[in-house]
N, C-alpha and C positions, 0 to 999 in steps of 0.2 A: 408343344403347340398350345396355346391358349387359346379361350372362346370362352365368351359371359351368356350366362345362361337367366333367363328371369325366372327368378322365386316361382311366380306367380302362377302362369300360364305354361313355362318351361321351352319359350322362344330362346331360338340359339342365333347368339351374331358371334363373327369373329373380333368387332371392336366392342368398346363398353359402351352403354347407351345408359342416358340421363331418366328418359321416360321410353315406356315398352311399345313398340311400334305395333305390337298387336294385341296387346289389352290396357293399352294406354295409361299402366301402374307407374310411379315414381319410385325412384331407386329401388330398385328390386333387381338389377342387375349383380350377377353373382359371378367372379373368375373362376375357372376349372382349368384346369394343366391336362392334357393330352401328353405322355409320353409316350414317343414314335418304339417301338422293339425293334432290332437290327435283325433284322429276317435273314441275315447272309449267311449259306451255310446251314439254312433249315430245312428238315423236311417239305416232301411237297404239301402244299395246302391244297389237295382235292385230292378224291380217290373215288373209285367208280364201285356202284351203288350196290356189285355183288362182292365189292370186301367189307362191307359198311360194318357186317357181324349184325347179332341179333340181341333186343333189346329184356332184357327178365321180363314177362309179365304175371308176377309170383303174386298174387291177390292176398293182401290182408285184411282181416275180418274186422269191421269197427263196432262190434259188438251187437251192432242193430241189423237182422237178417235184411229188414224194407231200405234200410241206408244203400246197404251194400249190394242191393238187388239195383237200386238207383246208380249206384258205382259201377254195373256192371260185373257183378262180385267179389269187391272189395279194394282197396286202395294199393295202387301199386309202389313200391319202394321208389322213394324220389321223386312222386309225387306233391305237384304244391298246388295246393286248394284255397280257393278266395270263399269265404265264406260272410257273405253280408246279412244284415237285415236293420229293421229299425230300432232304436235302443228299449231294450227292455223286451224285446223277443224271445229272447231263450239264446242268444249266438251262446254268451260264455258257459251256459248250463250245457248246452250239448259237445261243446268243445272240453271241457272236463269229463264228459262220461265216456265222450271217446278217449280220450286219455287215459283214465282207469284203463282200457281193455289193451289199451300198446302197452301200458305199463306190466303186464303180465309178460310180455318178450323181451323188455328192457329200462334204461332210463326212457325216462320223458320228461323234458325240458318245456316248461311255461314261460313264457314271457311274457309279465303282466305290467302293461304301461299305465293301467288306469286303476286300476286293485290294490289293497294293500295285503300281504300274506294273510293275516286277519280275517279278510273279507273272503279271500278264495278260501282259507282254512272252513268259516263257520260255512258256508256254501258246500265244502266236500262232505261235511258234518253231517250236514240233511241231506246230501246226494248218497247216503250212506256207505261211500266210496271206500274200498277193505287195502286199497294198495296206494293210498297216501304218501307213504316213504318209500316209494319210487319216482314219486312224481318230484322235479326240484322247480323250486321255483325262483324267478327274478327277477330284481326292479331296474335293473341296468337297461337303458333305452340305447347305449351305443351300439348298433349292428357289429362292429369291427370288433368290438371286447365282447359279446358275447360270441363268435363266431370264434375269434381266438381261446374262448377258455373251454371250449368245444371239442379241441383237436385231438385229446390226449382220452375223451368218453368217449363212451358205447352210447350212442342215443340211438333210439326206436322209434321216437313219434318229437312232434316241435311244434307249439302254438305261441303264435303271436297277437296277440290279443292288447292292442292290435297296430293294424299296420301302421297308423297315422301316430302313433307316438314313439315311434321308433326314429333315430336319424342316425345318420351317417358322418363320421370326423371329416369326411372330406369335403364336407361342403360346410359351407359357414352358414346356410339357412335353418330355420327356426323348425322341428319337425313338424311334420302335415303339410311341409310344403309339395309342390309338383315336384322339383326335383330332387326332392327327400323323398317320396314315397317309390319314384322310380329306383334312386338309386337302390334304396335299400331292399328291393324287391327282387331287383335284378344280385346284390351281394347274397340274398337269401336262396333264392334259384340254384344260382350257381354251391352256395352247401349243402344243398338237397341235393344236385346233382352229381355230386364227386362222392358224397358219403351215402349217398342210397339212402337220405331219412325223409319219409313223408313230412310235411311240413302244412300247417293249418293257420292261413292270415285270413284272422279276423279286421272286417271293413265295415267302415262305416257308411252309412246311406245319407243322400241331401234330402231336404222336403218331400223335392219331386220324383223321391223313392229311387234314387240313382246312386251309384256305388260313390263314394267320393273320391277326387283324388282323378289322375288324370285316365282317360280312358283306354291308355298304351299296357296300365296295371292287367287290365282283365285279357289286354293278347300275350301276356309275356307269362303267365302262370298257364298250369295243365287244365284245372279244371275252376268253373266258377258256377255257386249256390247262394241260392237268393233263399232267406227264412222270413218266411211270412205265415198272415194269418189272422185270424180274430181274437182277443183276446178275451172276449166274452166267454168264448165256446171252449176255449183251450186247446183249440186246434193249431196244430200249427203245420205248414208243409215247406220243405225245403226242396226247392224246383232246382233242376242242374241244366242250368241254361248255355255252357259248353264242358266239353270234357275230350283228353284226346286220347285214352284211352276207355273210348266205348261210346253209344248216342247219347246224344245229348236230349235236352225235354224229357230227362225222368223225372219224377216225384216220387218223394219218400212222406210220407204223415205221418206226426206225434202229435200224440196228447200230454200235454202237461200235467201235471200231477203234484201233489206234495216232494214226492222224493225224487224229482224228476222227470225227464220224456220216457213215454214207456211208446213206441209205435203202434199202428193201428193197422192190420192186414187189410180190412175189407172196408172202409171209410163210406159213410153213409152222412149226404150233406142235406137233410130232410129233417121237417120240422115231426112227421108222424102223421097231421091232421093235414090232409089237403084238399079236404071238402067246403072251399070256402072260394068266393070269385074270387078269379086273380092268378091261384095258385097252380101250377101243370109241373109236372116230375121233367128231366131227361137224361140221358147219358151223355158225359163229356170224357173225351181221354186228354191226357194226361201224360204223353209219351205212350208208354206201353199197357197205363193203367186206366181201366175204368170206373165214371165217378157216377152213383145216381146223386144230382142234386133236385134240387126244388130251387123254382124259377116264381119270384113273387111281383105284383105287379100290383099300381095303383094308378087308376085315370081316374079325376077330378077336375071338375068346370072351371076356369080360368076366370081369372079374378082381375086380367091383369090385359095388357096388349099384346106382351112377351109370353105366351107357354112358357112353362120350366120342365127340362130333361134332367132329372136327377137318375144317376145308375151307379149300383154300388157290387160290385164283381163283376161287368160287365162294360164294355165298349162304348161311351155314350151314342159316338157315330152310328155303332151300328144299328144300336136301336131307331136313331133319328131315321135309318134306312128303311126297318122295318115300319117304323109311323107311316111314312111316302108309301110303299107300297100297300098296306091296309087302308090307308086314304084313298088310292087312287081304286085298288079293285076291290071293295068290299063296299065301298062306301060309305065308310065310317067316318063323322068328321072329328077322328083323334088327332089330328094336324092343328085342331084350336082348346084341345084340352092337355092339361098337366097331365106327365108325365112319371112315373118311380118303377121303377123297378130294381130289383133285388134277388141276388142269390143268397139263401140259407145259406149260413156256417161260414161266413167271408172269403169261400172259394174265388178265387179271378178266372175265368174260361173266356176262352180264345179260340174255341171250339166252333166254328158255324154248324155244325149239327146240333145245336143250340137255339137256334134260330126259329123253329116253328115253334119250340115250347114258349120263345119268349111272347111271338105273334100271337100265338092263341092264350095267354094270359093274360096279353092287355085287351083280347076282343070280351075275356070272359069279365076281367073289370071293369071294363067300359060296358056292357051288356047287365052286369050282375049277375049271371049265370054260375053258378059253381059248376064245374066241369067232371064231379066226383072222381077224383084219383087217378085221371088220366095223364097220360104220357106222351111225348110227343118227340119225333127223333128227324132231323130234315133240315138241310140248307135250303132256302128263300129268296132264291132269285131277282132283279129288278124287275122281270116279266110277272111274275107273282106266281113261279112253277117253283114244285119240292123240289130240290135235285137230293142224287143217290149221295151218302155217306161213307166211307169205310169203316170196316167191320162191323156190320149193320148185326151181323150174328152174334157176336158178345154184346154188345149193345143191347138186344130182345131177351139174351141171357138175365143178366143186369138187370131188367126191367120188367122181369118176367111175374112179379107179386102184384105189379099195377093191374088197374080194374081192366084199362083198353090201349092201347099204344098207338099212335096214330106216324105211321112213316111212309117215306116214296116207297114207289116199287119196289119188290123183289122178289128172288127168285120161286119158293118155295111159300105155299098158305099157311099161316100160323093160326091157331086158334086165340080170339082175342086180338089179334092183328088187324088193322084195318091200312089198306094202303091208298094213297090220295098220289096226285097228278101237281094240283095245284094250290094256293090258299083257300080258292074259296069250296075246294071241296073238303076240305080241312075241317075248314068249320059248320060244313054242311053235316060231316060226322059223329061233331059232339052237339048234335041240335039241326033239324031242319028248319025249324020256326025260326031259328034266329034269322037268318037271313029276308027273312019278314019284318026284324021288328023297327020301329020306328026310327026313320031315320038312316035305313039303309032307302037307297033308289031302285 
């Protein structure tokens, strides 16, 4: 059975089309052959869910304990992992060090479409990697020849670095296309899956920070990692945003270094000095981990008709949220002044227990108040009430070196605690005068 498939977008008709009826591309129509299998005479195809058997969940270690804490404790055989980030991240530096530690169980097979041996050579050089000749490497981009000259080794671990220059003989499109990155995804799958070998495809990211390639990649693989990060700081964190073997929204953090990622147990996203307006600590998790960052803020008089909301690790909406609500019950008119705010160490949180730290940074910028070393833990309402957070108690934990904490209710009196209700008893906390001072109603 035939059906043309576009390059492009990966729309399927059963005739051939001139131009794509849904991303409107010229000739990008591509023949595929469908051959029907004579099913006559075969097993049944369904079987009820208590003969199904049970699947190994035998955890392999990837040398980094915070990775594999992140994995849920460690990569399971047949495993296949999309591993993104922006170019120049660290993907292929940490996909070689994992590699080192498989290669201690066996071969490990590279696949490098954009490297030449040379370049991964002088990179294991400085990775100071001791099991090099286990590692084999290759420039062959056919999935089908390298999946064939497979069959007859022992492999442990397999990177493809990366997915988008890989293709497949059976299509005539150019690789990086949609229906090359699917095929070859789904042919990689399926050899992970028959031979029990974890499998690590590296991905590339668009501008707008999105995996490339079509969006069907990231449900057809086990688990997907996003590496990001500042490259200022040399932080980087790899976020596992699904996984189906364990929760997903973990975080693992490395720091870069000369000779590689070495991870960071206890990650601390503070500048040290936070006695200056603007600046309020809080805790944010992370899946299962908690982060103290620092929350920096700048309001400045408008020069202009248009305000500017600039936000850099954080939601710009949400702030715009927070602006309406300190406008409306504090009486602040930060609705006609600019805008910045800023998380230390290029953290991204998505955390609204974030929220009163970021409020009371812009009251303390806009005021000029320095708020000395305070802390602030609490969702923010439209009504301009705290609400409760989870894990309010690692969270105090976490936070327990700041000068004063400021969070909703709860159960038990902390010393150095102070608990508030709503915004403006918030900022009644770190100052009563303020709410005097000029310019409040």
């Amino acid at each position: 059975m035939k059906k043309f498939v576009c390059s492009n977008c990966g729309y399927v008709s059963p005739k051939w089309f001139g131009r794509c009826p849904q991303c409107g591309e010229y000739d990008t129509a591509e023949e595929v052959v469908q051959r029907r299998k004579n099913r006559e005479g075969s097993p049944s195809l369904f079987l009820n869910l208590e003969d199904a058997g049970e699947i190994s969940l035998e955890r392999l270690s990837t040398g980094f304990s915070e990775l594999d804490r992140a994995f849920r404790g460690g990569i399971v055989p047949g495993q296949v992992i999309l591993l993104s980030g922006e170019p120049g991240i660290g993907k292929s530096t940490i996909a070689l060090q994992i590699a080192e530690r498989f290669a201690e169980r066996g071969l490990v097979v590279y696949v490098s479409g954009e490297e030449s041996p040379q370049q991964l050579k002088l990179r294991a050089d400085r990775l100071l990697l001791k099991r090099k000749k286990d590692i084999l490497l290759t420039l062959e981009n056919d999935i089908d020849e390298i999946i064939s000259s497979l069959q007859n080794k022992r492999v442990s671990f397999m990177v493809v670095d990366s997915i988008q220059t890989v293709f497949s003989s059976d299509l005539g499109s150019s690789p990086g296309s949609i229906s090359q990155v699917k095929n070859v995804t789904m042919k990689t799958i399926d050899f992970a899956k028959k031979r029990g070998v974890p499998v690590l495809l590296v991905g590339h990211v668009t501008k707008e920070g999105e995996i490339a390639g079509p969006k069907l990649v990231e449900h057809m693989v086990d688990t997907v990692a996003y590496f990001e990060g500042d490259r200022r700081t040399g932080l980087r964190l790899l976020k596992i945003t699904k996984n189906r073997f364990g929760p997903s929204d973990e975080v693992a953090v490395f720091e870069l270094k000369e000779n590689g990622f070495v991870q960071v147990e206890n990650p601390s996203f503070t500048e040290g000095d936070a006695d200056l307006p603007g600046n309020v600590l809080t805790c944010v998790f992370e899946g299962t981990k908690p982060f103290v960052v620092q929350i920096q803020a700048l309001v400045s008089k408008n020069r202009t008709f248009s305000p500017k909301r600039v936000c850099k690790g954080v939601d710009v909406n949400r702030v715009m949220l927070l602006i309406a609500v300190i406008s409306k019950y504090l009486k602040f008119p930060i609705e006609t002044h600019d805008v910045y705010v800023n998380v230390v160490g290029g953290l991204r949180i998505t955390d609204p227990a974030a929220d009163l730290a970021i409020a009371l940074s812009i009251v303390s910028s806009y005021l000029e108040v320095p708020l000395h070393n305070t802390a602030a833990v609490g969702e923010i309402g439209l009504d301009g009430r705290v609400r409760k957070v989870y894990n309010i108690n690692r969270r105090l934990n976490s936070l327990k070196s700041s000068g004063r904490i400021i969070v909703p209710p709860i159960e038990e009196e902390q010393k150095g605690v102070f608990e508030v209700r709503d915004l403006k008893e918030a900022v009644s906390v770190i100052g009563g005068e303020i709410l005097g001072t000029p310019g409040a109603d």
